[in-house]
GUVO-804787 format. One record per residue: residue in three letters; x, y, z of N, C-alpha, C in turn. Coordinates in steps of 0.1 Angstrom, whole numbers. Example, Ala and Ser with C-alpha at 12.3 -4.5 7.8 and 13.67 -1.06 7.14 Angstrom:
// GUVO-804787
(ALA (132 -57 78) (123 -45 78) (132 -33 78))
(SER (128 -22 71) (137 -11 71) (129 0 79))
//
This chain:
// GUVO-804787
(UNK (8 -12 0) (0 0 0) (9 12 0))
(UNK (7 21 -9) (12 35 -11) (3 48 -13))
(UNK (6 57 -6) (-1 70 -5) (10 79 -12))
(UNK (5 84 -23) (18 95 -28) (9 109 -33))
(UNK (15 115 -32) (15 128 -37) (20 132 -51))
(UNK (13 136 -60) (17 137 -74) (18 152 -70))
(UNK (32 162 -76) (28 181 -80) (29 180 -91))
(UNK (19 186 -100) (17 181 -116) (21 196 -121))
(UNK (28 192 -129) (33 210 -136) (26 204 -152))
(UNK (31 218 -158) (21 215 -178) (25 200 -183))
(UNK (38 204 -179) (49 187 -183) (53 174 -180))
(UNK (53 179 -168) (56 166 -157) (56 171 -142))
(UNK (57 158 -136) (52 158 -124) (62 150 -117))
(UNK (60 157 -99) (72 151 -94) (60 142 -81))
(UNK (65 130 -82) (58 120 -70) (70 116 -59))
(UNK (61 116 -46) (64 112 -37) (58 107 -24))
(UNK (60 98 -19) (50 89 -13) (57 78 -2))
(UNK (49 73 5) (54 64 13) (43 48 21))
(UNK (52 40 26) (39 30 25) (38 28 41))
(UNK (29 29 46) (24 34 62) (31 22 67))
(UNK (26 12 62) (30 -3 71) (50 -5 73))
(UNK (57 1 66) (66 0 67) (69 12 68))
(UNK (65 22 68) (74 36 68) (84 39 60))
(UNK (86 29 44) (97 31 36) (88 45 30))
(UNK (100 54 24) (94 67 16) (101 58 -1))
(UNK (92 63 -14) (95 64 -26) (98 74 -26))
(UNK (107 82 -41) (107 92 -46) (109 96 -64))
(UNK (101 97 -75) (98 100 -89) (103 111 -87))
(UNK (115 116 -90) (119 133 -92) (107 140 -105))
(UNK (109 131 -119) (106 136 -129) (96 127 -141))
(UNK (86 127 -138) (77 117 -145) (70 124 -156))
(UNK (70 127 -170) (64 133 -180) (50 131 -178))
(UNK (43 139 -189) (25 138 -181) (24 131 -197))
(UNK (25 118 -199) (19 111 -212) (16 95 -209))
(UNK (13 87 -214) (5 78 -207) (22 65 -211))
(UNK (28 69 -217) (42 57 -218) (48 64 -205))
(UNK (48 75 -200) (59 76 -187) (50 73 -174))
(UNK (39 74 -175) (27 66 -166) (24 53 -160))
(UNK (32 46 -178) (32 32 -172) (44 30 -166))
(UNK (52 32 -170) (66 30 -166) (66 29 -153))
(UNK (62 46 -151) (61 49 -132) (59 43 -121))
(UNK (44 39 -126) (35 32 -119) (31 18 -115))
(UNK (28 14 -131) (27 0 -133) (37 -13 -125))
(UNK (50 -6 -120) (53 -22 -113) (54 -17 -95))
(UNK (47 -9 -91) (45 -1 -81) (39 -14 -72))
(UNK (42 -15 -62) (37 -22 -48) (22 -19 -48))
(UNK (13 -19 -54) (0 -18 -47) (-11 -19 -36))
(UNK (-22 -17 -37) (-27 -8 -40) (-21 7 -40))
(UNK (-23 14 -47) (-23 32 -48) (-31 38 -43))
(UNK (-31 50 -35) (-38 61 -32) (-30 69 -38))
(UNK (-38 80 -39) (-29 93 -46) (-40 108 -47))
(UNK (-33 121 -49) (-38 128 -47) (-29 141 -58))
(UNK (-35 151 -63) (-29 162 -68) (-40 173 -68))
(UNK (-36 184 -72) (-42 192 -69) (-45 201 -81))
(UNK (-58 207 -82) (-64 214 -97) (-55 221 -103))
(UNK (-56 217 -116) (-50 227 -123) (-55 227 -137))
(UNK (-50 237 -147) (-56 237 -161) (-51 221 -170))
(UNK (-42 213 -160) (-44 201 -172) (-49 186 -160))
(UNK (-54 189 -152) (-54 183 -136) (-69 173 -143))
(UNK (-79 173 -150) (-86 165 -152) (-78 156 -163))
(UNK (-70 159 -172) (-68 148 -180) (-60 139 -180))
(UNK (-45 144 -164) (-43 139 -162) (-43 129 -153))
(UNK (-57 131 -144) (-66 124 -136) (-72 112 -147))
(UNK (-71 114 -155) (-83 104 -165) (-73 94 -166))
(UNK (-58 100 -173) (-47 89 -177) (-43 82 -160))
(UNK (-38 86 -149) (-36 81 -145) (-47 70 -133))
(UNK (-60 72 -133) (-68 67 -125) (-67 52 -127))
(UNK (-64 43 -140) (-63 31 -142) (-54 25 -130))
(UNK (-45 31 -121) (-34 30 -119) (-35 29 -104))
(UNK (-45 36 -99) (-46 38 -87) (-62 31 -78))
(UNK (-59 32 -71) (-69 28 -59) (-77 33 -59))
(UNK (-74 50 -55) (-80 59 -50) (-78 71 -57))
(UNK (-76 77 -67) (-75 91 -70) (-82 104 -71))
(UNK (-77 113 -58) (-86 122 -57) (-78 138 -62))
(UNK (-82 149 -71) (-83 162 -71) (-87 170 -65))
(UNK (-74 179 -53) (-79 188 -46) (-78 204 -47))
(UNK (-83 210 -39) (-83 222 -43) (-67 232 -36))
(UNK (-57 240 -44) (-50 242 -36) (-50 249 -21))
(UNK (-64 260 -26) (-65 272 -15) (-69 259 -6))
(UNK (-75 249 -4) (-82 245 6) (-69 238 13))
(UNK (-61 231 6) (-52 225 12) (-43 231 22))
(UNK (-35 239 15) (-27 253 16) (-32 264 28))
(UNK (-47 267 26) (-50 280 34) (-45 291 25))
(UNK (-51 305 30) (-43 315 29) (-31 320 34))
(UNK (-26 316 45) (-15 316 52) (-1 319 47))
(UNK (11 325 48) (21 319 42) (27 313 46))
(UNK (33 301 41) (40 290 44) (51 291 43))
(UNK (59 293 57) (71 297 62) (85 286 57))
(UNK (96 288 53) (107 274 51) (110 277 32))
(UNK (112 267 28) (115 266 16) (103 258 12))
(UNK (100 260 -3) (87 256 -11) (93 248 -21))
(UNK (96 234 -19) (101 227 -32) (90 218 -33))
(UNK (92 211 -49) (80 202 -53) (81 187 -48))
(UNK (89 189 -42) (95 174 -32) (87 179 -18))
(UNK (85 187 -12) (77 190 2) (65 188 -3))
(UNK (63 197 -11) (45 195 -15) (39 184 -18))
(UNK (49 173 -26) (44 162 -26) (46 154 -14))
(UNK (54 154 -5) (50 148 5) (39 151 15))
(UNK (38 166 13) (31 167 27) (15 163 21))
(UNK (15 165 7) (0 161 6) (-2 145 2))
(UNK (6 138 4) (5 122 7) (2 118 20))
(UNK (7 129 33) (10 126 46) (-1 131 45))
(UNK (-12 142 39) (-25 145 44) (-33 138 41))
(UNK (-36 130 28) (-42 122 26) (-45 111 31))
(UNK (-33 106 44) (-31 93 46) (-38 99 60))
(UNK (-40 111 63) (-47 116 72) (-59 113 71))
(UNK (-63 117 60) (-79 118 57) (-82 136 58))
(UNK (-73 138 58) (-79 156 65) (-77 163 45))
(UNK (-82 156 36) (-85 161 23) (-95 164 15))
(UNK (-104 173 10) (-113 169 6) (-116 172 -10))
(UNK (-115 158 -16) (-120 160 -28) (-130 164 -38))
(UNK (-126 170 -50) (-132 180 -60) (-141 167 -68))
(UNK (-151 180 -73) (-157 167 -83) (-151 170 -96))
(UNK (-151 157 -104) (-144 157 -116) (-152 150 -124))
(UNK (-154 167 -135) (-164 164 -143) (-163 149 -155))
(UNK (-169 145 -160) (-168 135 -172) (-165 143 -185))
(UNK (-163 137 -194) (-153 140 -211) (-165 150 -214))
(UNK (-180 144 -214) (-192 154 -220) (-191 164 -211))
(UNK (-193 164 -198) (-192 177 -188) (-186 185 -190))
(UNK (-174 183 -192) (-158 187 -196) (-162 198 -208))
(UNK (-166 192 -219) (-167 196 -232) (-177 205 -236))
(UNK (-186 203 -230) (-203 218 -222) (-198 227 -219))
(UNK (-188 222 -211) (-183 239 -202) (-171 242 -210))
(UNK (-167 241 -218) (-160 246 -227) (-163 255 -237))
(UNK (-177 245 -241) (-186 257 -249) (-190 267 -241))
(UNK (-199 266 -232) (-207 272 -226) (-195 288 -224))
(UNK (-186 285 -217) (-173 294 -213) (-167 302 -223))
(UNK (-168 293 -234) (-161 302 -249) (-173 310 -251))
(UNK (-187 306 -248) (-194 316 -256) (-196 331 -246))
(UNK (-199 329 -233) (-194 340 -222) (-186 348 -223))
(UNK (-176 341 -230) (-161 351 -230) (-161 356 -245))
(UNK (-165 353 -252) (-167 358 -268) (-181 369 -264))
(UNK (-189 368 -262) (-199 378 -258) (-189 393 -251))
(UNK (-178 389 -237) (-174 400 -229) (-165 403 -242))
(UNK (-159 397 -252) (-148 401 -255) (-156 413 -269))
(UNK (-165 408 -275) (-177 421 -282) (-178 433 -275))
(UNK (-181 427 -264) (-186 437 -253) (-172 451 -251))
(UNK (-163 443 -249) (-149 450 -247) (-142 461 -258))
(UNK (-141 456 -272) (-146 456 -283) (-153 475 -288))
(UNK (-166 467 -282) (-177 483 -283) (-169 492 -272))
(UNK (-164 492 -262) (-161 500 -253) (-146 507 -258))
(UNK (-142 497 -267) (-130 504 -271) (-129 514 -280))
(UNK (-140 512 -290) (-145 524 -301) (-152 531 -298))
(UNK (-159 528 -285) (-169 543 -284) (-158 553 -274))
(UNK (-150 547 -270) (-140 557 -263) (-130 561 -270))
(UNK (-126 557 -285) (-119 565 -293) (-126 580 -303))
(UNK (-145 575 -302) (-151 585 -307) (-154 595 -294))
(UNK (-156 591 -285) (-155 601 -276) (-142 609 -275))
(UNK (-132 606 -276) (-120 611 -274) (-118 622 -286))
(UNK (-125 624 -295) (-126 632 -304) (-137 639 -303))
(UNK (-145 639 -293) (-154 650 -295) (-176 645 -301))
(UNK (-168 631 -308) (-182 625 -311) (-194 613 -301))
(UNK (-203 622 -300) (-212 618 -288) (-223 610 -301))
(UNK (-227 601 -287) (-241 591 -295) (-248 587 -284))
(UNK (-261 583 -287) (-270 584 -274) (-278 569 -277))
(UNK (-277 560 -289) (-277 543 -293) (-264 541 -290))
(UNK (-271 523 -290) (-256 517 -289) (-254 515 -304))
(UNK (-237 509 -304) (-233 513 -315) (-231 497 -319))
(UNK (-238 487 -314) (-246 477 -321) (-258 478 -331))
(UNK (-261 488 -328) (-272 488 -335) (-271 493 -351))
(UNK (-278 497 -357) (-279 501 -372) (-274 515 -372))
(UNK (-280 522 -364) (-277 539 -360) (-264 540 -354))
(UNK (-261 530 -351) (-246 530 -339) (-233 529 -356))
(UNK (-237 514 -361) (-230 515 -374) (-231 527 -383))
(UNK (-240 533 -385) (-237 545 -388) (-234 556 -385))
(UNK (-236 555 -371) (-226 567 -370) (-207 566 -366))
(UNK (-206 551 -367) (-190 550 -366) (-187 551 -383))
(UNK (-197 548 -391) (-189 551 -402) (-189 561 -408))
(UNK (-196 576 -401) (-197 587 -406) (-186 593 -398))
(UNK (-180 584 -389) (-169 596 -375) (-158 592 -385))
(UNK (-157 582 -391) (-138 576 -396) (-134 589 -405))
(UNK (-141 596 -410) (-135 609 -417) (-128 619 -411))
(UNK (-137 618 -399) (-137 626 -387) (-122 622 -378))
(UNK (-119 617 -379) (-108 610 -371) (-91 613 -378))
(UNK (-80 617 -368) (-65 620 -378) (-63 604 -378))
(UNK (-49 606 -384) (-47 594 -395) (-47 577 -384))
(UNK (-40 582 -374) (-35 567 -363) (-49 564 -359))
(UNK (-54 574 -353) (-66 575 -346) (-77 564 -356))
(UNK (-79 567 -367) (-84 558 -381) (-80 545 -373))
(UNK (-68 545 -382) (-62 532 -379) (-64 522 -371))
(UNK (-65 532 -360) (-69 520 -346) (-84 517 -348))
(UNK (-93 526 -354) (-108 524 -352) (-113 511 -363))
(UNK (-101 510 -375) (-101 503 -387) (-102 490 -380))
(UNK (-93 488 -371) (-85 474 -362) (-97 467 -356))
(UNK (-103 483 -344) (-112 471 -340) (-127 470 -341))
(UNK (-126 475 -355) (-140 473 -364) (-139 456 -368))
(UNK (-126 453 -370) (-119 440 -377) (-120 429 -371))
(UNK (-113 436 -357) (-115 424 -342) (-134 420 -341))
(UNK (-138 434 -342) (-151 431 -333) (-161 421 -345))
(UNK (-158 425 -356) (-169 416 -368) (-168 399 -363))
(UNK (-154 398 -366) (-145 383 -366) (-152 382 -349))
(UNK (-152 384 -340) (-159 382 -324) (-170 381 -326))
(UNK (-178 389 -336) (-196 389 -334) (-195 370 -344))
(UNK (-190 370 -352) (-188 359 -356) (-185 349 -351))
(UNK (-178 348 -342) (-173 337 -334) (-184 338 -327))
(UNK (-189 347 -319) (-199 346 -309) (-209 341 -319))
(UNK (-215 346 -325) (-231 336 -332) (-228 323 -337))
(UNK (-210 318 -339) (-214 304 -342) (-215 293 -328))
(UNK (-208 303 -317) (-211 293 -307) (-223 296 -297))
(UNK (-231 304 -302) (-246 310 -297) (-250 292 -303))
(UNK (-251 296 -316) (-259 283 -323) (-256 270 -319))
(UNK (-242 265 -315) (-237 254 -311) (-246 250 -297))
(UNK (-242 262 -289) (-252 264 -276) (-268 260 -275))
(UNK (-271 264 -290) (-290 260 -289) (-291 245 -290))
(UNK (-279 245 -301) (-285 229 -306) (-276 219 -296))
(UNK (-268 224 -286) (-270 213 -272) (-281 212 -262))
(UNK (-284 226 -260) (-296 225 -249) (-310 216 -253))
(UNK (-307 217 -267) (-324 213 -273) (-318 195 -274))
(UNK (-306 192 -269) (-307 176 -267) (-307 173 -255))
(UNK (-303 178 -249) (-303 177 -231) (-315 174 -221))
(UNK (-319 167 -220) (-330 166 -209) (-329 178 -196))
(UNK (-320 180 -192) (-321 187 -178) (-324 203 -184))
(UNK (-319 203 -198) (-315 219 -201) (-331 219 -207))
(UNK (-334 208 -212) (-352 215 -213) (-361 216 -206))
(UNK (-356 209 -192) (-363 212 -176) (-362 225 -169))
(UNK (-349 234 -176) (-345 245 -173) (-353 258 -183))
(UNK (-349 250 -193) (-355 266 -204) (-371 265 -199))
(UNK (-383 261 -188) (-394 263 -185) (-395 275 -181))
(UNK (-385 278 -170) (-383 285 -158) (-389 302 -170))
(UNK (-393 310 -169) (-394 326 -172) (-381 332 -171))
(UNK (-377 337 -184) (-366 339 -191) (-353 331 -193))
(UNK (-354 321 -191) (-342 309 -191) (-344 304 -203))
(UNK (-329 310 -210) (-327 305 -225) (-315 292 -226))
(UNK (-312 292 -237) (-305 274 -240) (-293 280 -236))
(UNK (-286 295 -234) (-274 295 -227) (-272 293 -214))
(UNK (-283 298 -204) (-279 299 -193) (-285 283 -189))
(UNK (-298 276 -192) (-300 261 -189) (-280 255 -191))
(UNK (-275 259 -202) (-266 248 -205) (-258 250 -196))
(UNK (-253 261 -191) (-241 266 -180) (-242 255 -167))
(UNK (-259 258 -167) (-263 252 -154) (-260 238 -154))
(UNK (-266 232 -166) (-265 218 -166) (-250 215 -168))
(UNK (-239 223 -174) (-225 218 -177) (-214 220 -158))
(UNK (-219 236 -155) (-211 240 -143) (-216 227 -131))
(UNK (-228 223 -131) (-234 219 -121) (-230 201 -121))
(UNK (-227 196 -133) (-228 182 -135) (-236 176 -130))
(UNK (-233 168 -120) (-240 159 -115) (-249 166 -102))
(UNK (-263 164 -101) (-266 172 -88) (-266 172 -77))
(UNK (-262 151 -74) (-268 148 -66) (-255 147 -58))
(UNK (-246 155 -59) (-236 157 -52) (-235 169 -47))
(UNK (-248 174 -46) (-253 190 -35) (-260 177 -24))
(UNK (-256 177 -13) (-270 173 -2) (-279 181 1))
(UNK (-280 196 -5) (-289 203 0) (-289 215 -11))
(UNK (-304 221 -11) (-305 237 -18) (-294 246 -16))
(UNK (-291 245 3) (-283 256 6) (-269 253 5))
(UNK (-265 241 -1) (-248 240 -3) (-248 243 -20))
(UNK (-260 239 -26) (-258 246 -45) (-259 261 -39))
(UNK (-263 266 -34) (-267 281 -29) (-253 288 -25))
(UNK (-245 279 -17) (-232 283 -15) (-218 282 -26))
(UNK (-221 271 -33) (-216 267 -47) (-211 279 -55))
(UNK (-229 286 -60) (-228 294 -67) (-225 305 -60))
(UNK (-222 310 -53) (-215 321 -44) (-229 333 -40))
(UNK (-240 325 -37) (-248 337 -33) (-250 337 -18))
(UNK (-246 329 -12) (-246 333 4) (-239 342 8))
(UNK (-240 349 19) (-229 359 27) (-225 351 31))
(UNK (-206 352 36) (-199 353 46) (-201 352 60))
(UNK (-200 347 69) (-205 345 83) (-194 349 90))
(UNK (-201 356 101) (-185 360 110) (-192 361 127))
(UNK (-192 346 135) (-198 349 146) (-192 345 156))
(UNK (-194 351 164) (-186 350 182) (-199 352 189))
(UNK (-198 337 200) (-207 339 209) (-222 341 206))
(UNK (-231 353 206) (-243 359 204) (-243 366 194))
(UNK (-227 370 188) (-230 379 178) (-230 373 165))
(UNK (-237 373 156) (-233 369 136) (-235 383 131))
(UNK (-223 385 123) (-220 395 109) (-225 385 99))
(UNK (-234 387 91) (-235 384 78) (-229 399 67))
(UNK (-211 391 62) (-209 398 51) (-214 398 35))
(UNK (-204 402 30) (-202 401 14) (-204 390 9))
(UNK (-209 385 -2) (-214 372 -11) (-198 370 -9))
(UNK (-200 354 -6) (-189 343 -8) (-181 348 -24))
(UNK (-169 348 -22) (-161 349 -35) (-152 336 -40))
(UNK (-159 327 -34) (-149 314 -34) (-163 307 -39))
(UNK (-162 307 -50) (-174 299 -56) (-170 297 -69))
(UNK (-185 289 -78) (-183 290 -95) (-188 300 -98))
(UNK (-177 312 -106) (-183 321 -111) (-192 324 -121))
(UNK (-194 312 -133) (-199 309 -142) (-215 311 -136))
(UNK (-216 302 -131) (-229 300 -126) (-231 313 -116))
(UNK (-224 320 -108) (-232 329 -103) (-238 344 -111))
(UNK (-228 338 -126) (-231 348 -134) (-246 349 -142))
(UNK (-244 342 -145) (-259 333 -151) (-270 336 -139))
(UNK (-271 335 -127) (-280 332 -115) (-283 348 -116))
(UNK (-273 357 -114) (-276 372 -110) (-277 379 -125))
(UNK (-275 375 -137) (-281 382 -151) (-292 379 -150))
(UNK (-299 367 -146) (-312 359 -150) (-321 371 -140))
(UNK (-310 371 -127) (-320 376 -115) (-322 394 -117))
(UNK (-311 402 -125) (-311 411 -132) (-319 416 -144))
(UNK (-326 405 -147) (-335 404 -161) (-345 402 -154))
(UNK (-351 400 -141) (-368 399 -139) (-371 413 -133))
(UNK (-364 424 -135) (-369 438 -136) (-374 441 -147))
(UNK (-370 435 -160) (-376 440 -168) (-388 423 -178))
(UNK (-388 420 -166) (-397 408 -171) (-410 413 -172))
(UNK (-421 410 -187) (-434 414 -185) (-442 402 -177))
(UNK (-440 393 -181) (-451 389 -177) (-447 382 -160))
(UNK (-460 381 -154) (-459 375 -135) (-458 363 -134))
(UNK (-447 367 -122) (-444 352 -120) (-436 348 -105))
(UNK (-436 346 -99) (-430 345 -83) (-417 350 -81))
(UNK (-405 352 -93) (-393 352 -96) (-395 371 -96))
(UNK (-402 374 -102) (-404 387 -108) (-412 399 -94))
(UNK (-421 392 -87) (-430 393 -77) (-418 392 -64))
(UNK (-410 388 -63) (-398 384 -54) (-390 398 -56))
(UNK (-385 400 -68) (-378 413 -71) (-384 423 -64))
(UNK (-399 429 -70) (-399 442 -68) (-408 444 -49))
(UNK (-410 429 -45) (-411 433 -33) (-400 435 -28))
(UNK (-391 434 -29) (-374 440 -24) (-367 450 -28))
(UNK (-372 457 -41) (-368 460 -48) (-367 479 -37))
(UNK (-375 480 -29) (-382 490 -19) (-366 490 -12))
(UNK (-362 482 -8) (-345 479 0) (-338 486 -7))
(UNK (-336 487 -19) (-322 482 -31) (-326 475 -43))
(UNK (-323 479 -54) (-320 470 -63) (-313 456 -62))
(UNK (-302 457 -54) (-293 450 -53) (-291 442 -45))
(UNK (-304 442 -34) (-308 433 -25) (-321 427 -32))
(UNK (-326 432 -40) (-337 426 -50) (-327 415 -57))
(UNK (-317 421 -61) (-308 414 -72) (-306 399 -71))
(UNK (-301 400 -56) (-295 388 -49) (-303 379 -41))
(UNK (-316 385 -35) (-324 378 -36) (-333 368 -47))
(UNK (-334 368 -56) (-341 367 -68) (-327 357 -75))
(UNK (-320 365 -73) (-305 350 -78) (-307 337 -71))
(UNK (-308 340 -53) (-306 331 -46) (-318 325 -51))
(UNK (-329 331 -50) (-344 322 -49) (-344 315 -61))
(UNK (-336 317 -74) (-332 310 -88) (-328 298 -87))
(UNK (-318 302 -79) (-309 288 -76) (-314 277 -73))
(UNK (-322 282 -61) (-333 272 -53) (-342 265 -59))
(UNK (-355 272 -72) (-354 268 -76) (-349 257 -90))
(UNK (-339 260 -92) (-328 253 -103) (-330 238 -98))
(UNK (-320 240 -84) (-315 229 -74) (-332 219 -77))
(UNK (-343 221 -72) (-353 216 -72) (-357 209 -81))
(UNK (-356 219 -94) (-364 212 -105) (-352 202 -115))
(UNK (-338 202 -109) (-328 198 -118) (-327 181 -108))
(UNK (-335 183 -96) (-333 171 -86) (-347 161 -87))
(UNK (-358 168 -89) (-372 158 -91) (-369 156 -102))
(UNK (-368 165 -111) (-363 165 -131) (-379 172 -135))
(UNK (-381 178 -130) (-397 185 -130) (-398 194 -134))
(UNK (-401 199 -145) (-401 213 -151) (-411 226 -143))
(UNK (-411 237 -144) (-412 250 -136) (-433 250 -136))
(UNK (-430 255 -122) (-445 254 -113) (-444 265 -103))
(UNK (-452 273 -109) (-452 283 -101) (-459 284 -89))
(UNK (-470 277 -96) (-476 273 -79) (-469 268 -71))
(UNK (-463 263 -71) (-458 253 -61) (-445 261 -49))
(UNK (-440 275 -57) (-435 283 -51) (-443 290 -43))
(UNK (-454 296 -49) (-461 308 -40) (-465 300 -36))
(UNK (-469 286 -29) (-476 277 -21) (-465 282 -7))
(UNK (-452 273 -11) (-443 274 -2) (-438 289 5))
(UNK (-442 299 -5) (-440 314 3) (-450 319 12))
(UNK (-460 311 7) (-475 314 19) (-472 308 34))
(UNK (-468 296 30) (-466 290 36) (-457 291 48))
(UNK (-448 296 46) (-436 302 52) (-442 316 61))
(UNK (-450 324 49) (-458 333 62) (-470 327 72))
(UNK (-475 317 69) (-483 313 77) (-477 308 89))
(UNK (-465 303 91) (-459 296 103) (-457 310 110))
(UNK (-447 317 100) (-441 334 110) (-452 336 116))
(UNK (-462 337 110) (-473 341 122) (-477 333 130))
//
């Protein structure tokens, strides 16, 4: 039996480990991350394997290659391991692998979920199309601050038809560099609006195969982007035991800070999926301007008297909640069944 510690860098990884019953330590200075230096490694290894590493941008695939190999292989988080703290001494990739084989063998570890090949590949789209949208978005901001910088004001956006014309009545208007640059990111922004509508469409035509993402587009205003985020960020559900841990997931809880009799409830958790809390608080940002009634909308503007922004976050959290629900019976959107449970809730207060 061996508990080791993998630190996985782009290229390779250094292991280090030891086997409890004997107290002998191994040590792998330099193991390539490909599946011939994998076997080599591993394959005539004293068995069973435990093992452990910690996230990173190549940390699921090389979880896939090496899991044949092991017992137990779990994906941790570093901040969780680590702390915020700083860690006093020297920082080599020989400590780190030890100390997180020695934690493991602890039990004091707690493992990430690791999505599957399709999960994986959802949130790839789903992410590229978020980030092609801000990078449009970034784009317009860059040209309307070169027209302003000369003096030319507009009161549309310059998405629009009126916007296009009036950027192409300013380029006259503009000295020669100034041009130049406006030329560039007319260029950037087409080729972006492009990228973004082909992976808008990629986007429709996953949600419309997905079972969970058509249990989601019910919900009032939930389109095939944000169903798919949910269903990609979220994977599997049933690895929330509760509303209120998807609730903490997505980063809409405050912060807690209590001694004794006293609780601070701070700032929304920043240790969350940002993806999804982005999706949760646009959705929850869009039932101000929702026409038609619906508990989600009715939730807003009774808070809305506080703050916008306590409407905001209310209406995100109450999202989630219902998400969590209807992504766990697989039961598509009932509004009754909300305002039941909100009466309901007042009828005990009293």
């Amino acid at each position: 039996m061996l508990y080791l510690g993998l630190d996985v860098h782009s290229k390779w990884m250094m292991v280090k480990g030891f086997n409890p019953g004997t107290g002998e330590w191994i040590e792998i200075k330099k193991v390539w991350n490909n599946l011939e230096s994998f076997e080599d490694a591993f394959e005539d290894l004293d068995g069973p394997l435990y093992g452990v590493l910690e996230s990173g941008t190549n940390s699921w695939a090389v979880f896939r290659m090496l899991e044949p190999y092991f017992e137990q292989l779990i994906v941790v988080d570093p901040a969780t391991v680590w702390g915020r703290t700083l860690r006093r001494g020297a920082k080599t990739d020989r400590r780190d692998a030890s100390k997180l084989a020695m934690k493991l063998y602890r039990g004091e570890l707690e493992p990430l979920y690791v999505p599957d090949p399709n999960t994986q590949d959802l949130r790839s789209l789903t992410r590229g199309k978020i980030n092609a949208s801000r990078h449009v978005t970034k784009l317009i901001n860059e040209i309307g601050s070169i027209l302003r910088a000369w003096g030319i004001t507009f009161e549309c956006s310059l998405l629009s038809k009126n916007g296009q014309k009036i950027i192409e009545e300013s380029r006259a208007k503009l000295p020669e560099h100034s041009q130049k640059v406006l030329d560039r990111w007319i260029e950037m922004l087409k080729l972006a609006q492009e990228t973004e509508d082909e992976l808008e469409k990629a986007v429709a035509i996953e949600a419309a195969r997905d079972e969970t993402c058509r249990i989601l587009t019910t919900i009032p205003g939930v389109g095939p982007l944000t169903a798919l985020v949910i269903r990609a960020e979220v994977g599997d559900i049933g690895r929330f035991g509760s509303a209120d841990a998807f609730i903490c997931y997505c980063g809409l809880s405050p912060t807690v800070s209590q001694s004794a009799e006293s609780v601070y409830y701070g700032k929304l958790n920043k240790a969350c999926n940002r993806y999804l809390k982005y999706v949760f608080v646009l959705r929850a940002q869009g039932m101000s301007r929702s026409k038609g009634d619906n508990p989600l909308r009715q939730t807003y503007w009774r808070i809305a008297l506080k703050g916008k922004n306590h409407a905001k976050t209310a209406v995100a959290r109450q999202f989630a909640r219902v998400a969590f629900s209807m992504m766990k019976k697989k039961e598509p959107w009932d509004a009754s069944k909300i305002a039941d449970r909100r009466t309901l809730s007042a009828a005990r207060a009293a």
